[in-house]
C-alpha positions as CSV (number, residue, x, y, z in Angstrom):
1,X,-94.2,-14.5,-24.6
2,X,-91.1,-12.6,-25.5
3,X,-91.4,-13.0,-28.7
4,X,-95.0,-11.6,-28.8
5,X,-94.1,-8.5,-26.5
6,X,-91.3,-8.2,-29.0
7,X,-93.1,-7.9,-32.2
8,X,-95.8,-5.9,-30.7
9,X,-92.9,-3.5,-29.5
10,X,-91.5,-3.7,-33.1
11,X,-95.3,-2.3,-34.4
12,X,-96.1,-0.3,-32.0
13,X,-92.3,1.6,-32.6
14,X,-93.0,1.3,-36.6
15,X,-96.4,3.4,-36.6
16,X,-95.1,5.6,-34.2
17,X,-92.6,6.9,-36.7
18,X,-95.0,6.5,-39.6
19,X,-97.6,9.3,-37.6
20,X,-94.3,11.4,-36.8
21,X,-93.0,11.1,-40.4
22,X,-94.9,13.9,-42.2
23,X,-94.7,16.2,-38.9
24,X,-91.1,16.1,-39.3
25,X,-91.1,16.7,-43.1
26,X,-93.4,19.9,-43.2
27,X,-90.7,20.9,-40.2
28,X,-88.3,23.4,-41.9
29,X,-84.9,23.0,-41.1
30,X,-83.5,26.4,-39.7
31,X,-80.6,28.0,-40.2
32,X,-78.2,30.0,-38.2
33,X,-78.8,33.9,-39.2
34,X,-74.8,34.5,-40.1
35,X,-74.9,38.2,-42.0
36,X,-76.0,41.4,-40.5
37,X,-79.7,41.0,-41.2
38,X,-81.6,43.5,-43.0
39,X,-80.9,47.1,-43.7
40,X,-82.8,49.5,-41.1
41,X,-84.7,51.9,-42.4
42,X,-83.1,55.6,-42.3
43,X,-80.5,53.2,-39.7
44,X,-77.8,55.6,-39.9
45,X,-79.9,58.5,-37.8
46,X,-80.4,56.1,-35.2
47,X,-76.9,57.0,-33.5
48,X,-77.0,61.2,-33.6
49,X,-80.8,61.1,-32.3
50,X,-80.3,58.6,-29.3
51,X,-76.7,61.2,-28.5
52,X,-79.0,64.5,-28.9
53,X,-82.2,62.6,-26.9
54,X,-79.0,61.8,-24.0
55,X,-78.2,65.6,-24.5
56,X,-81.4,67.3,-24.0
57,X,-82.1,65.1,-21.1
58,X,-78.9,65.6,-19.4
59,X,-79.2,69.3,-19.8
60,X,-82.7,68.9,-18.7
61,X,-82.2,67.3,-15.7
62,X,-79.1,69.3,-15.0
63,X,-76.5,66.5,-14.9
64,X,-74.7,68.8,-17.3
65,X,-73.5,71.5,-16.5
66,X,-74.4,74.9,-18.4
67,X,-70.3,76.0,-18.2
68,X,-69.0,73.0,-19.1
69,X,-71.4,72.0,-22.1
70,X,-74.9,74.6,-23.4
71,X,-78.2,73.0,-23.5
72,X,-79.2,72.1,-27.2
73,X,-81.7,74.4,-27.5
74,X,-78.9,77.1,-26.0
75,X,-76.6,76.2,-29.1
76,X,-79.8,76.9,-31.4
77,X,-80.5,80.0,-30.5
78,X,-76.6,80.8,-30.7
79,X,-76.7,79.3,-34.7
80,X,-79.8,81.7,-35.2
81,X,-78.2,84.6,-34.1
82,X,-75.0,83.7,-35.9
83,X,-77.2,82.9,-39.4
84,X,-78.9,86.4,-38.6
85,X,-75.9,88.2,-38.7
86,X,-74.3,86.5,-41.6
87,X,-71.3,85.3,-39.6
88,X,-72.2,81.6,-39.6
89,X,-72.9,81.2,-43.4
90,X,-69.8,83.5,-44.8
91,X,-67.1,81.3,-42.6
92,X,-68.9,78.4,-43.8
93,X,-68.6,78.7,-47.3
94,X,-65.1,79.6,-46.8
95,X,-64.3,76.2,-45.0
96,X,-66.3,74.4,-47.7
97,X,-64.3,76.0,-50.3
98,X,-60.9,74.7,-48.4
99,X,-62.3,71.5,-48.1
100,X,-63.6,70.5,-51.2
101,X,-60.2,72.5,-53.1
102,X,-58.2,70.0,-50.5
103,X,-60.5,67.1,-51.0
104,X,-60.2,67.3,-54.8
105,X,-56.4,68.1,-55.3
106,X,-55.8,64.8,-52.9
107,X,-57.9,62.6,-54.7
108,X,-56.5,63.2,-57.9
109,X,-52.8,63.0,-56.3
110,X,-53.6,60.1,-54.7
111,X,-55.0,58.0,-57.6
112,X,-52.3,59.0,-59.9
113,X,-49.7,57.8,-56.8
114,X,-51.9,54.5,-56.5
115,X,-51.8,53.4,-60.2
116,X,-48.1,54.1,-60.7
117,X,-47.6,52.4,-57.7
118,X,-50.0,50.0,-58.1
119,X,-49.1,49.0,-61.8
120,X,-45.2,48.9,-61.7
121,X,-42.8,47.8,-59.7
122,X,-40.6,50.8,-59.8
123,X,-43.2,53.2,-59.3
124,X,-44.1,51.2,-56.0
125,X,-40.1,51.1,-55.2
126,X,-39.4,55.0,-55.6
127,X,-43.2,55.8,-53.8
128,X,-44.6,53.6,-51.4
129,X,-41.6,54.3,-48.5
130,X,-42.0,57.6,-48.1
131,X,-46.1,58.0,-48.5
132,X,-46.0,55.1,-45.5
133,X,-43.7,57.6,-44.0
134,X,-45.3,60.5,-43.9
135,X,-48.7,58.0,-43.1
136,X,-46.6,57.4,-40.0
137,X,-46.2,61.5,-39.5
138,X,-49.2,63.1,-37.4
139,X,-50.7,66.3,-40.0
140,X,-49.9,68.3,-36.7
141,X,-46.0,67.4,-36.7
142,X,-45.8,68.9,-40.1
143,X,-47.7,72.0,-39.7
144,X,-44.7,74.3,-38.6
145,X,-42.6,72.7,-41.0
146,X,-44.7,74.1,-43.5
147,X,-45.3,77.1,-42.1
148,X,-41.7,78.1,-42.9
149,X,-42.0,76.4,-46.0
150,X,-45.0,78.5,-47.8
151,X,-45.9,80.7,-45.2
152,X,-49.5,81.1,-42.9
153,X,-51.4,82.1,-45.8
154,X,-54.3,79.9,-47.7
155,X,-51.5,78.3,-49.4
156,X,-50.3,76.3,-46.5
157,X,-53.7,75.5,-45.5
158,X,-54.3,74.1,-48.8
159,X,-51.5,71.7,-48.8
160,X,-52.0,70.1,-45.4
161,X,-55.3,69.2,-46.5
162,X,-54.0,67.6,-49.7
163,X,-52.0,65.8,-48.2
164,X,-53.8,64.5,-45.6
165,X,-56.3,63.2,-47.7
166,X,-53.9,61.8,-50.8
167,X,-52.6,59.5,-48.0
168,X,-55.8,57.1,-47.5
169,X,-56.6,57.5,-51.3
170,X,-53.4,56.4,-52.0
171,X,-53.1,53.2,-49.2
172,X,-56.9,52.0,-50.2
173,X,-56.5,52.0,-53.8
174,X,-53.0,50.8,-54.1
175,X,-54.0,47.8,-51.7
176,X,-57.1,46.9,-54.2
177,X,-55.2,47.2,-57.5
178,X,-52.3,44.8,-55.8
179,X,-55.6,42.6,-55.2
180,X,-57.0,42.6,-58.6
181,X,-57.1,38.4,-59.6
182,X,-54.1,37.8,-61.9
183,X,-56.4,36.0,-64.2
184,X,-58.0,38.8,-65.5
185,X,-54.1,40.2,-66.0
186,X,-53.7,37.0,-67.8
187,X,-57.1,37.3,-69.8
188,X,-56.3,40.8,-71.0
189,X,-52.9,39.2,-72.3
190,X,-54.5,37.4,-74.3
191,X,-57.5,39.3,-75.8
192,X,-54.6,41.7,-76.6
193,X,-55.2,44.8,-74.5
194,X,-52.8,47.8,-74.3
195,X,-51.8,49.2,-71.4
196,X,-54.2,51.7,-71.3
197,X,-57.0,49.5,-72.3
198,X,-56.3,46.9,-68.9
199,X,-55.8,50.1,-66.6
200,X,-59.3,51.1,-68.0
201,X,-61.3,48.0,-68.3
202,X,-59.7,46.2,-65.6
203,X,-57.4,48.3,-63.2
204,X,-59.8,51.3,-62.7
205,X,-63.0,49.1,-61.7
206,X,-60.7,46.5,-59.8
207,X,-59.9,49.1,-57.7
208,X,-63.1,51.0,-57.4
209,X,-64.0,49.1,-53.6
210,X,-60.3,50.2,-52.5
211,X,-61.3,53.6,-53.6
212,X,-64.1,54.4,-52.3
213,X,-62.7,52.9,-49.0
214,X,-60.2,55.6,-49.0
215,X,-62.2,58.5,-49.8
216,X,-64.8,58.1,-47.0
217,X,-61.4,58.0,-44.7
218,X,-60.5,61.2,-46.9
219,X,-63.8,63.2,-46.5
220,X,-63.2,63.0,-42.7
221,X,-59.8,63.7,-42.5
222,X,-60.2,67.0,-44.9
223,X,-62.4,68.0,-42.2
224,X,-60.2,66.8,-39.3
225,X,-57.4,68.8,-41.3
226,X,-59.5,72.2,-42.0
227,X,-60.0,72.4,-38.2
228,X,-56.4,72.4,-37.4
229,X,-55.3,74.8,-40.4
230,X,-58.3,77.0,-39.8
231,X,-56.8,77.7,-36.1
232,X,-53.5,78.8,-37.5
233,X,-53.6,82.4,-38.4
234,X,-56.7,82.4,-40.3
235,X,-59.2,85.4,-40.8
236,X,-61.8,83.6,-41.5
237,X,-63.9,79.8,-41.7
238,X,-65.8,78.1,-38.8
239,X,-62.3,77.3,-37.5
240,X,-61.3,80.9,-36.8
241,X,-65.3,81.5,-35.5
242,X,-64.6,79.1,-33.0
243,X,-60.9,80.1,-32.2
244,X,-62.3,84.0,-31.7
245,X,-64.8,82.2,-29.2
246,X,-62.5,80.6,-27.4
247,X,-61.1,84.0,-26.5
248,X,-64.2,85.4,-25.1
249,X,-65.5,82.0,-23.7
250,X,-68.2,82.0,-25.7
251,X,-68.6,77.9,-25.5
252,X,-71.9,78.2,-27.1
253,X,-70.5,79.2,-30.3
254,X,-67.8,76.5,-29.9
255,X,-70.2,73.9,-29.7
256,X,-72.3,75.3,-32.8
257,X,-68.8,75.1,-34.9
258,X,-68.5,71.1,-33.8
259,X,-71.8,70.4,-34.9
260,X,-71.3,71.9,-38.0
261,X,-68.1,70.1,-38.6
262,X,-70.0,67.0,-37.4
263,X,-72.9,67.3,-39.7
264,X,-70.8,67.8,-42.6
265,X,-68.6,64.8,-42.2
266,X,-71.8,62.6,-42.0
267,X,-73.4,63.7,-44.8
268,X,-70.1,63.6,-46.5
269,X,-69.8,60.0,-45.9
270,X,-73.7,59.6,-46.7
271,X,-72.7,61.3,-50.6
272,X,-69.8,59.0,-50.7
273,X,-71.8,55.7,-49.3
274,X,-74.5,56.5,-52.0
275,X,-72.0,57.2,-54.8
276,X,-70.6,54.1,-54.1
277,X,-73.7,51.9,-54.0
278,X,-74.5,53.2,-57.4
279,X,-71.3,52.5,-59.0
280,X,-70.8,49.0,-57.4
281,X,-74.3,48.2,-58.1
282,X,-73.1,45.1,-59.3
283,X,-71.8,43.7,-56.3
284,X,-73.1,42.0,-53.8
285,X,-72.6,41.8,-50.2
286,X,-74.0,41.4,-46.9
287,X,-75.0,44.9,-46.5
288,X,-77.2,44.7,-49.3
């Protein structure tokens, strides 16, 4: 009897799996979702449209106070009037013009820092200490320094940008090209490449990813830098528009000369984040 219970348990368990068999093979198995996930359409907006919804209905409701911070639609009517009378869009041009003069002169300081650096040991020896100390110097510490050095004119202004922006150029892009594989070093040995041909083929593109690191640091700091120099004894830019409002207490004005500097940062970094996808095209990664 216990041997006939057993082998009717034995064929009773065999067909049992035989019926589960093919449910578990059409099962998939599933894996664990490790990257991001898929890019969100027009993502990036999501952010400054929840802020400005919390805005309006703050104002709205009155939670904020009119003194303190102007209803959106307060600071619109402001930037009309200010378009109107031409105020808005001369300063603005002006501190685009500092910007981008800034913006340029410390890129190209900063990448010809970075390769010296990057590619020879006494170039990194005589440079890297003292850009990692003035890294380690707040743009604000300096400011009267170089005042008494070349004055409060558009000079000054000028170079506080520069610098300010060579300094993350120069950290990114050096850190990259110290992180290029030493195999391609060895291959361009022995293919026989000159020094300019391996800092072409190789060092430039190896340190492309570095680069473009550092210059969406450096498109907001030139604007983090124009605000302060555009406070010191300037005559114009939306810097001095908002340091003549501050005078008056005009907030309203002040608010329209952050969201200006706000919207240009952002679409900076938007032209950098697209210049970069189409130059590293062919790499991938998880925010592809």
């Amino acid at each position: 009897m216990a041997t006939l219970d057993a082998g009717v348990l034995g064929r009773i368990g065999r067909s049992s799996r035989t019926a589960a068999e093919p449910v578990l093979a059409r099962r998939k198995p599933t894996r664990p979702r490790l990257g991001p996930g898929r890019p969100i359409p027009f993502g990036i907006a999501i952010g400054p449209v929840l802020l400005i919804a919390a805005w309006v209905i703050g104002s709205a409701s009155g939670a904020l106070d009119e003194q303190t911070l102007p209803a959106p639609w307060t600071v619109a009517e402001t930037a009309r009037d200010l378009l109107a009378d031409g105020r808005l869009q001369s300063n603005l041009l002006t501190s685009l013009k500092r910007a981008a003069w800034g913006l340029g002169l410390g890129v190209v300081i900063g990448v010809v820092l970075a390769l010296i650096a990057g590619l020879s040991r006494v170039g990194e020896a005589l440079l890297d200490g003292p850009i990692q100390i003035k890294r380690s110097i707040p743009t604000l510490a300096l400011i009267p320094l170089f005042i008494v050095w070349f004055g409060i004119g558009e000079d000054m202004k000028l170079i506080v940008i520069t610098t300010s922006v060579a300094i993350p150029i120069y950290i990114n892009t050096h850190a990259q090209l110290r992180g290029v594989d030493s195999r391609y070093v060895e291959l361009a040995a022995t293919v026989g490449l000159s020094r300019w041909g391996f800092i072409r083929r190789i060092a430039l593109p190896g340190s492309l990813p570095g680069f473009f690191t550092g210059l969406r640091l450096a498109v907001t700091i030139s604007w983090l830098a124009l605000v302060v120099v555009e406070q010191v004894n300037a005559t114009s830019g939306i810097g001095y528009l908002m340091t003549q409002a501050r005078t008056y207490g005009q907030i309203d004005v002040i608010v329209v000369g952050l969201v200006i500097y706000g919207l240009l940062g952002l679409f900076g970094d938007l032209a950098v984040r697209a210049t970069e996808r189409r130059a590293l095209s062919w790499r991938q990664t998880i925010a592809d």
